[in-house]
FIPA-994269 format. One line per 2 residues: number of its first residue (from 1); for each residue y, z, x of N, C-alpha, C. Coordinates in pm, whole numbers. Layout:
<recs>
NUM	Y:Z:X:Y:Z:X:Y:Z:X ~ ... $
</recs>
This chain:
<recs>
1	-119:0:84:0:0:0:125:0:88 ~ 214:-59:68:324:-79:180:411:52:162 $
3	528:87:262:542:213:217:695:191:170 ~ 757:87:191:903:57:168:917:77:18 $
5	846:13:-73:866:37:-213:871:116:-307 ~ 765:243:-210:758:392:-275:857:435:-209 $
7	939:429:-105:1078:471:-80:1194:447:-183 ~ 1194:325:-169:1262:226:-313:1256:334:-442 $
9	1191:349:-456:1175:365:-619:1146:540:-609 ~ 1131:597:-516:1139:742:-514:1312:783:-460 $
11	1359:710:-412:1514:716:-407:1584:709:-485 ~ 1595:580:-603:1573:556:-711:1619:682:-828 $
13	1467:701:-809:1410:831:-914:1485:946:-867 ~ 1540:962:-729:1640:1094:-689:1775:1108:-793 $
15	1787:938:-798:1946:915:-840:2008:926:-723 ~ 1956:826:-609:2030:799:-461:2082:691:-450 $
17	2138:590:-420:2179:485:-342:2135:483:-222 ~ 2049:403:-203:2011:413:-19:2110:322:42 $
19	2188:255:16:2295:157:62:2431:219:66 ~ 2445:300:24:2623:338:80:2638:475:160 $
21	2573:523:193:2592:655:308:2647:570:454 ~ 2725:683:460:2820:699:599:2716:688:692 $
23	2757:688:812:2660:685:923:2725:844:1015 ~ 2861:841:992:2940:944:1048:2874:1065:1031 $
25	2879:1140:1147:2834:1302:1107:2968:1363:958 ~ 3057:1279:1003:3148:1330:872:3273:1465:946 $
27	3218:1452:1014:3330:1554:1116:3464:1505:1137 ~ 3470:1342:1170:3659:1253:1137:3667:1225:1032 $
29	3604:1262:906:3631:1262:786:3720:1259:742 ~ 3805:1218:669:3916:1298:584:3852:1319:459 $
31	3897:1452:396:3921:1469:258:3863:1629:199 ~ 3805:1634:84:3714:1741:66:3582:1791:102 $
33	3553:1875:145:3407:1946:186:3312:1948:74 ~ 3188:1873:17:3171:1922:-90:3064:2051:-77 $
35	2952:2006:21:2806:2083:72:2790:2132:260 ~ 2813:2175:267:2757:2187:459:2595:2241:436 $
37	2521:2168:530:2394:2137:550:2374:2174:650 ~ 2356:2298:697:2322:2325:849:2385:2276:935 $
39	2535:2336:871:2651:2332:929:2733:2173:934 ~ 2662:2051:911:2709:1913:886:2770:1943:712 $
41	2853:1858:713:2928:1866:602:2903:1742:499 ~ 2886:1757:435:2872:1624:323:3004:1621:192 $
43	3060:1509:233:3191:1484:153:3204:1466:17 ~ 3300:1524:-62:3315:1512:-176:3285:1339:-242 $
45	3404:1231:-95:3372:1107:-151:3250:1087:-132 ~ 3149:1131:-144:2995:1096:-140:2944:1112:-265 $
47	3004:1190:-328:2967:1233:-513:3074:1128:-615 ~ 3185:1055:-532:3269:961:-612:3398:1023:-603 $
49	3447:1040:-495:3600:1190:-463:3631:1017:-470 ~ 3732:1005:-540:3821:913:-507:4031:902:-485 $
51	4062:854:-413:4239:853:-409:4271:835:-513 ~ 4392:854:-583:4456:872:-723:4628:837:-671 $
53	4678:703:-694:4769:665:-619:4874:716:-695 ~ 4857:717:-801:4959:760:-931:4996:918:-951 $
55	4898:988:-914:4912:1101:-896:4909:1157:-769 ~ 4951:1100:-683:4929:1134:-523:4867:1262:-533 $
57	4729:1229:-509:4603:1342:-523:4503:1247:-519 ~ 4358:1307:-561:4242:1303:-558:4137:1322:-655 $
59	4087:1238:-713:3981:1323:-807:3837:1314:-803 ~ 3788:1424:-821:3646:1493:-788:3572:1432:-916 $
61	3492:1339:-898:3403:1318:-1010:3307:1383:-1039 ~ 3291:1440:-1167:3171:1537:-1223:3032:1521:-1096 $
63	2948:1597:-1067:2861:1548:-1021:2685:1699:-1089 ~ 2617:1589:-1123:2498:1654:-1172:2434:1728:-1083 $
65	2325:1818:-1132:2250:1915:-1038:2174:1802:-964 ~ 2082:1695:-1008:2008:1598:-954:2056:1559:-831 $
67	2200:1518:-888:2243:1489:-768:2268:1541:-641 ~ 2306:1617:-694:2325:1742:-539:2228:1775:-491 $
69	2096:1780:-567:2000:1766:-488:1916:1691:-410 ~ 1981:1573:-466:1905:1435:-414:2016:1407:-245 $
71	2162:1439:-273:2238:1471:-149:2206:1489:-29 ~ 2182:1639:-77:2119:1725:21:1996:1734:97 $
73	1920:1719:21:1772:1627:17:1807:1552:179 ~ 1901:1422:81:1882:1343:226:1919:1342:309 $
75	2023:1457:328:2103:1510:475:2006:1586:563 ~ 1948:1673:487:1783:1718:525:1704:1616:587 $
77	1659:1510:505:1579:1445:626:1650:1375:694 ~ 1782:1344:719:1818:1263:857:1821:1359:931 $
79	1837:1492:923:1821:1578:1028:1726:1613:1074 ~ 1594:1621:990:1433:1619:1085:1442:1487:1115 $
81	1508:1369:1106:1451:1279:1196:1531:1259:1337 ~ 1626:1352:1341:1663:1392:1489:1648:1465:1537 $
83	1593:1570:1446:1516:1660:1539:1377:1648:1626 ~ 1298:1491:1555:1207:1450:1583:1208:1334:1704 $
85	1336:1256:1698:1410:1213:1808:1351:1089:1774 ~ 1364:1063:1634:1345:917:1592:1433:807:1589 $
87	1548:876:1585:1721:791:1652:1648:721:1743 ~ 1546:752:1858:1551:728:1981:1426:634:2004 $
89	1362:631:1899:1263:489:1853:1324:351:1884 ~ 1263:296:1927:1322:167:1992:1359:47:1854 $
91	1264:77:1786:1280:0:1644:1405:13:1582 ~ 1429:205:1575:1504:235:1461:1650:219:1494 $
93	1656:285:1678:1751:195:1717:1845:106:1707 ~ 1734:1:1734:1795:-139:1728:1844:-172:1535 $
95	1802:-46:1445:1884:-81:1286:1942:-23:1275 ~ 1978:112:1371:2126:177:1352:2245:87:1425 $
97	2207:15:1528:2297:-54:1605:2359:-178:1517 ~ 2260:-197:1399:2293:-320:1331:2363:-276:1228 $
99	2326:-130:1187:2401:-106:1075:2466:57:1080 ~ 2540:94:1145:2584:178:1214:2605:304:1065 $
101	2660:198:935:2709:316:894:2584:309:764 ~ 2496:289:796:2357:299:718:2298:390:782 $
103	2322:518:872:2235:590:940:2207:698:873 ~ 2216:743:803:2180:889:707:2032:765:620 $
105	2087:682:585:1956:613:498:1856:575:594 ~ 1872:496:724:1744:444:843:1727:582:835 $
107	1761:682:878:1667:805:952:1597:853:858 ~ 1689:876:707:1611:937:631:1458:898:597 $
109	1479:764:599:1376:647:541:1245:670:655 ~ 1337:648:781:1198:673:902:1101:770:867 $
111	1164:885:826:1128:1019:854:1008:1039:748 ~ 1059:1002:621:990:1018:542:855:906:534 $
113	831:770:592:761:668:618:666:763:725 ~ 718:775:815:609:914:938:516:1007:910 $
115	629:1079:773:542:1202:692:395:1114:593 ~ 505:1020:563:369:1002:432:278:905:453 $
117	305:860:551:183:751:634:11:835:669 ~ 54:942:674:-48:1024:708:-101:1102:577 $
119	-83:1060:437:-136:1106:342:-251:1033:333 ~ -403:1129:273:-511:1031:319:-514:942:142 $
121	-584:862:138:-612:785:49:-717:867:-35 ~ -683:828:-186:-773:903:-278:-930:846:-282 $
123	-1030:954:-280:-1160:971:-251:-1209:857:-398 ~ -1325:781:-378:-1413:782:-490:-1451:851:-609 $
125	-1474:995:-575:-1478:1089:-647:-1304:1170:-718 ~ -1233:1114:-668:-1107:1162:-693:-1046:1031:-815 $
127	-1116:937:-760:-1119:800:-870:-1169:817:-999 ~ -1283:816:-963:-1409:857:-1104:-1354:995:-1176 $
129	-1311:1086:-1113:-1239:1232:-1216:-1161:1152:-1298 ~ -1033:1111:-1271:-945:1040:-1306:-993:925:-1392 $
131	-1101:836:-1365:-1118:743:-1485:-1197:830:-1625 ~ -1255:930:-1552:-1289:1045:-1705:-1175:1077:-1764 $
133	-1093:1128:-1665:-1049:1230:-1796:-952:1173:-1872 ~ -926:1022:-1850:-795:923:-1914:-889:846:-2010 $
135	-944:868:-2111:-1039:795:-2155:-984:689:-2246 ~ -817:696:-2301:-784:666:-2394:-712:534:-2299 $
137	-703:534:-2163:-646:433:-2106:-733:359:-2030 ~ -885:381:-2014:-975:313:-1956:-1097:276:-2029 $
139	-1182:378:-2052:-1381:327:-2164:-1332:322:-2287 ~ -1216:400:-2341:-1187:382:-2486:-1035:320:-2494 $
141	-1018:224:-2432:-832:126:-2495:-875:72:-2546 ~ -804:85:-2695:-760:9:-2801:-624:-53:-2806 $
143	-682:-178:-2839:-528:-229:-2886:-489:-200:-3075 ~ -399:-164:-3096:-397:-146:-3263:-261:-267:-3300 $
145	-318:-301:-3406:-192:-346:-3503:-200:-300:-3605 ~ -48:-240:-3643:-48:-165:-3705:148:-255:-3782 $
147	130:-158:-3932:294:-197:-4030:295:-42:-4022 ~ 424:-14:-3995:501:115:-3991:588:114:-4115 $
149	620:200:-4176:718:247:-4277:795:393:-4343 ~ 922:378:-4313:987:480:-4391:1032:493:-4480 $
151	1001:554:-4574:991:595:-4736:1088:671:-4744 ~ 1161:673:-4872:1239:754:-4890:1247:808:-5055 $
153	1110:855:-5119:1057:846:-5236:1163:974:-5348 ~ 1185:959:-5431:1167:1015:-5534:1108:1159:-5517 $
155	1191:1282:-5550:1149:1409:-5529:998:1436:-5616 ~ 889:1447:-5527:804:1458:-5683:684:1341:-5647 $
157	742:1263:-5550:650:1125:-5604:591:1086:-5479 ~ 601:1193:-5397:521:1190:-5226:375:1154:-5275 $
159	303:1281:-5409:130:1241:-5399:89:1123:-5447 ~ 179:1057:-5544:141:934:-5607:146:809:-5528 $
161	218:814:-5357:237:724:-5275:127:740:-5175 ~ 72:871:-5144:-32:882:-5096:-115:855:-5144 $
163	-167:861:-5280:-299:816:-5372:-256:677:-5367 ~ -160:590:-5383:-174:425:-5384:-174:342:-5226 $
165	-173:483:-5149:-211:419:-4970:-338:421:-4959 ~ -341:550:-5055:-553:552:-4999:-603:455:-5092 $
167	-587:406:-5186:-638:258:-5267:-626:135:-5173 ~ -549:109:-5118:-474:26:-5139:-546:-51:-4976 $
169	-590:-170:-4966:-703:-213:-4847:-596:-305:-4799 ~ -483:-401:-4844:-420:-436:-4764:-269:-397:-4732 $
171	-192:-373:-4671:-88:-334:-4646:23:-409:-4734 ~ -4:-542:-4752:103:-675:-4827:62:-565:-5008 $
173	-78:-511:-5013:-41:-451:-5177:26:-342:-5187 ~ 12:-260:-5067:71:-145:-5079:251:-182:-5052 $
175	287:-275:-4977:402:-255:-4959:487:-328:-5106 ~ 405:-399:-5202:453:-492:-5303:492:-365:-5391 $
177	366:-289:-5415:368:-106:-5494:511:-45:-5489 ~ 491:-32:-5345:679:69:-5322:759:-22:-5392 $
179	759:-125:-5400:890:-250:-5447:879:-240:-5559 ~ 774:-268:-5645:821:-222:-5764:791:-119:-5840 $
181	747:-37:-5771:801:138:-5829:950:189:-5776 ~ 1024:83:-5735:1150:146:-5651:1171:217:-5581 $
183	1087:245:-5450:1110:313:-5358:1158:245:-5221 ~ 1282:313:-5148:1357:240:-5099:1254:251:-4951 $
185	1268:151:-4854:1170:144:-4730:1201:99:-4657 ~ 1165:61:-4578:1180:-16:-4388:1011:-40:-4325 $
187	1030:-148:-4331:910:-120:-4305:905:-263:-4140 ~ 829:-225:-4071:800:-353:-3956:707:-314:-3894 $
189	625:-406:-3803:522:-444:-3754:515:-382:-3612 ~ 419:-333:-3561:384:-254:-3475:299:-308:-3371 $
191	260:-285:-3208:173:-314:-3145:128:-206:-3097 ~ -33:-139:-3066:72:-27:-2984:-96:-27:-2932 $
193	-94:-39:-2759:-164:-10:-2690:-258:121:-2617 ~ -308:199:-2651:-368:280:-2640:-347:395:-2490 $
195	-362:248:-2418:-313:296:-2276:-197:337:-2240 ~ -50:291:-2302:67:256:-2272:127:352:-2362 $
197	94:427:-2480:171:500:-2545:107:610:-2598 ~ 180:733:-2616:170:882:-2605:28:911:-2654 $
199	-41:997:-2666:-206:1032:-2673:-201:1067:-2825 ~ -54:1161:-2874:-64:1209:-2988:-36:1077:-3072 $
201	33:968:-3048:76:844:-3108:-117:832:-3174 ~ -123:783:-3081:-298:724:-3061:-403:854:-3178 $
203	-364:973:-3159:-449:1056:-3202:-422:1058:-3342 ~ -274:990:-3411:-278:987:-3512:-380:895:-3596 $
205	-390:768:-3572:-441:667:-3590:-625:644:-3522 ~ -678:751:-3446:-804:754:-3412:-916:763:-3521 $
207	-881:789:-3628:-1027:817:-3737:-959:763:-3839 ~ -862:654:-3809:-801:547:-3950:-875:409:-3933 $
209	-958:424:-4024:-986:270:-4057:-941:117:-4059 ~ -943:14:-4025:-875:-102:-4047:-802:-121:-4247 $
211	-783:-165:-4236:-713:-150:-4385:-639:-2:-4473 ~ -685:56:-4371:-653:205:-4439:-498:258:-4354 $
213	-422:374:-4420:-358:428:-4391:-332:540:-4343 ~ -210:593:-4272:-151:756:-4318:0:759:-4310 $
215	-38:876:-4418:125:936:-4456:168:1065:-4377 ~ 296:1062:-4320:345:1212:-4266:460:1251:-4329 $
217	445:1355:-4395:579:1427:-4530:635:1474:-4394 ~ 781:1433:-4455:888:1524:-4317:1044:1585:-4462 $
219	1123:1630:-4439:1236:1677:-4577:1271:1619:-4682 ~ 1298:1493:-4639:1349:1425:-4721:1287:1229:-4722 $
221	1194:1249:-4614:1142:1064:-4584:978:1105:-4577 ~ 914:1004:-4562:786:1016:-4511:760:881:-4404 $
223	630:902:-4340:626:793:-4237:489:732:-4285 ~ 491:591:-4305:385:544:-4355:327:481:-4234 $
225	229:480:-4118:129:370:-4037:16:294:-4105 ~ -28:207:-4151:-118:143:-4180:-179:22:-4076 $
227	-314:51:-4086:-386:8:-4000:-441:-125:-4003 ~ -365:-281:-3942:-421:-387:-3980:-514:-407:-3923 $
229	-534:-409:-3794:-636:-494:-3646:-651:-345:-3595 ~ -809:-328:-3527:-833:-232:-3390:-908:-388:-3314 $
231	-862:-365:-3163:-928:-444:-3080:-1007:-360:-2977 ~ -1157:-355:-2951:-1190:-302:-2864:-1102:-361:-2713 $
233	-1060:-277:-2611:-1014:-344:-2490:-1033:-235:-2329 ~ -1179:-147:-2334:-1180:-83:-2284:-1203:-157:-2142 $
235	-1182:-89:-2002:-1190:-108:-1868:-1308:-18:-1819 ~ -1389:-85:-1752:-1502:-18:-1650:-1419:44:-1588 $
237	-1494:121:-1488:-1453:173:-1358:-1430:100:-1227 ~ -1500:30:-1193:-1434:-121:-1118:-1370:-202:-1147 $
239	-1346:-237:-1269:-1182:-305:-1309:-1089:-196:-1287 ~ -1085:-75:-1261:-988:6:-1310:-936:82:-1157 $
241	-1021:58:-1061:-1064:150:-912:-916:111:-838 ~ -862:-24:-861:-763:-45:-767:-646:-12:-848 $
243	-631:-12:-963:-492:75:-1048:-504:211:-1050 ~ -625:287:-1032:-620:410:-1073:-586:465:-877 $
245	-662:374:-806:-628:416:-657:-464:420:-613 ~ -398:319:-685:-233:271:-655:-154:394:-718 $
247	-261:434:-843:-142:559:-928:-192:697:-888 ~ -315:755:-813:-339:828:-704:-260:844:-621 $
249	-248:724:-530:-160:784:-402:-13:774:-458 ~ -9:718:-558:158:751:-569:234:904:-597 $
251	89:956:-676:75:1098:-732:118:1128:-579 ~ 31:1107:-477:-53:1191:-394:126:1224:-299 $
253	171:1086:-257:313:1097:-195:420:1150:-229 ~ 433:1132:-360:545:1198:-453:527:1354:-438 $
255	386:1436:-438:365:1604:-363:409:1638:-224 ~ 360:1518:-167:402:1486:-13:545:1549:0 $
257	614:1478:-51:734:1444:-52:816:1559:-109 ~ 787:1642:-223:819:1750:-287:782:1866:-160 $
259	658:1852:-154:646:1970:-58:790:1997:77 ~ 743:1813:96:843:1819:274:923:1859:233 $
261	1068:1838:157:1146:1860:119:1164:2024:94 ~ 1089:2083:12:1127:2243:-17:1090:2306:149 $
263	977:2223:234:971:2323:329:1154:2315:442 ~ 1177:2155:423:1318:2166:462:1428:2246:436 $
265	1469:2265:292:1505:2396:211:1540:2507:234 ~ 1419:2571:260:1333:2683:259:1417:2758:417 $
267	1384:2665:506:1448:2670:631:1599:2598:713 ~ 1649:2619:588:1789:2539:581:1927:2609:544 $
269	2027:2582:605:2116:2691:524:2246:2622:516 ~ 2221:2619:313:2329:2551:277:2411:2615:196 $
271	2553:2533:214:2701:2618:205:2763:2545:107 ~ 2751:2554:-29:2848:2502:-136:2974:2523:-127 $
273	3093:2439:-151:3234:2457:-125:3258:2387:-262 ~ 3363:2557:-276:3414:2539:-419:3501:2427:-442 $
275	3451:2361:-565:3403:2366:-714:3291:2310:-722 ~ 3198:2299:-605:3125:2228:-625:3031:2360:-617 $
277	2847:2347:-650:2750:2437:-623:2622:2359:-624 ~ 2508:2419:-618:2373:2388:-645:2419:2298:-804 $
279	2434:2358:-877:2410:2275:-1008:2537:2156:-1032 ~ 2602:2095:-907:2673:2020:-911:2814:2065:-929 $
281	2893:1971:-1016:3027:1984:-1012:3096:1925:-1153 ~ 3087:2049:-1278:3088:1959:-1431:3223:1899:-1405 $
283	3321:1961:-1375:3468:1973:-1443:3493:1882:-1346 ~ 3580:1769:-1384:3666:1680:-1290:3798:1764:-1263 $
285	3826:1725:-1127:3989:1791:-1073:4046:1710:-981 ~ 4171:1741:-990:4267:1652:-927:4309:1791:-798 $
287	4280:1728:-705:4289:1771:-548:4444:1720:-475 ~ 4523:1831:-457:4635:1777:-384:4612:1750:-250 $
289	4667:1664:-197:4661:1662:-21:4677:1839:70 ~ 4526:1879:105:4582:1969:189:4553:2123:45 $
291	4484:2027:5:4486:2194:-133:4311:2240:-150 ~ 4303:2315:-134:4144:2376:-125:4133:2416:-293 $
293	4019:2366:-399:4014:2379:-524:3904:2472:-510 ~ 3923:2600:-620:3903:2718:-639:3821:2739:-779 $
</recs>
């Protein structure tokens, strides 16, 4: 499995940009302090601090807990990857030299490519658990077609719509019924894959017959599913060995990766500068030149 793409898309999933970090320790910086990271400072314009020409000032854009953690995160690993003296890799080198102010993203990226290269690959037996206990996405996928509908009946007249669903073998009679007993509806057409959508979705519809229905009473609507098509579409275990192996190790890196990170943390000592904290920064503010916000 290549490892650039699970970088990609676990960066991604931080809520990072791997493309716009400074390369600067941030020390000729100008502007606001937002985080110090073992004593390196990470800038407000890194969360979206932007100049305000009109108001000769500055403003601090809200910034989420995610974010600040995803920040920090990656100031963390460019710093194990100099502590590891991966700057000094002849490869990585030659892509800080090319891209000087991409260096918080090359190191980070190295660092973490090093760590998780060495995650072992999921066992046979770690396969086969996994094709058990997903049964609804491998020996038993169904494909269903299914007509969905919301009712909006007459106080009183929920059991008489349930007794003409359980009659009723095709969906075109039952839906003609609501029309002219006047009950107002919505009704449209459904696909819904076994594998691909929620277990309880699926668990509703597991002991419904083709032609048959169900009703769910909720205050004031009900939800009608009726059951046109089941398609058997189950997967062996060797059709299934190289998707269930790809969504294994993705499991397997993504722990990787959680772990490295808290043990970075753990042994890290970081300095929120007010208004900012761990859980980000709700309130936007306007920063004068030279004014420390409180």
């Amino acid at each position: 499995m290549s490892k650039t793409p699970f970088i990609f898309v676990l960066a991604v999933a931080l809520g990072v940009s791997l493309f716009g970090f400074s390369g600067k320790t941030h020390a000729e910086d100008d502007g606001q302090v937002a985080v110090k990271v073992n004593g390196q400072p990470i800038m407000a314009a890194d969360f979206g601090f932007r100049r305000r020409p009109d108001f000769f000032g500055s403003l601090l854009a809200p910034v989420s807990a995610s974010q600040m953690k995803a920040k920090v995160d990656l100031e963390l690993l460019r710093q194990a990857a100099v502590e590891d003296k991966l700057d000094q890799d002849e490869k990585i080198h030659a892509e800080l030299a090319k891209a000087p102010n991409g260096a918080r993203k090359i190191l980070a990226s190295a660092f973490i490519n090093k760590r998780l290269s060495s995650v072992p690959p999921p066992t046979d037996a770690e396969i086969s658990a996994y094709y058990n206990s997903n049964p609804l996405q491998f020996a038993q996928r169904k494909h269903y077609g299914l007509q969905t509908c919301v009712v909006n009946p007459d106080v009183g007249k929920e059991a008489e719509i349930k007794a003409q669903l359980a009659r009723s073998k095709k969906f075109d009679d039952f839906e003609r019924w609501l029309k002219e007993n006047n009950v107002k509806l919505g009704c449209a057409p459904v696909s819904w894959d076994s594998a691909r959508v929620d277990e309880k979705l699926v668990q509703k519809v597991a002991n419904v017959a083709v032609g048959s229905g169900v009703a769910e009473e909720y205050k004031d609507w009900m939800s009608i599913t009726f059951v046109t098509t089941i398609k058997n579409d189950s997967i062996t275990l060797d059709q299934a060995k190289e998707q269930i192996a790809k969504t294994l190790m993705s499991q397997k890196k993504a722990a990787a990766y959680a772990q490295m990170t808290k043990q970075l943390r753990d042994s890290a000592k970081i300095e929120y500068v007010p208004p900012y904290t761990a859980n980000g920064m709700i309130r936007e503010a306007i920063v004068m030149p030279g004014e420390n916000v409180q």
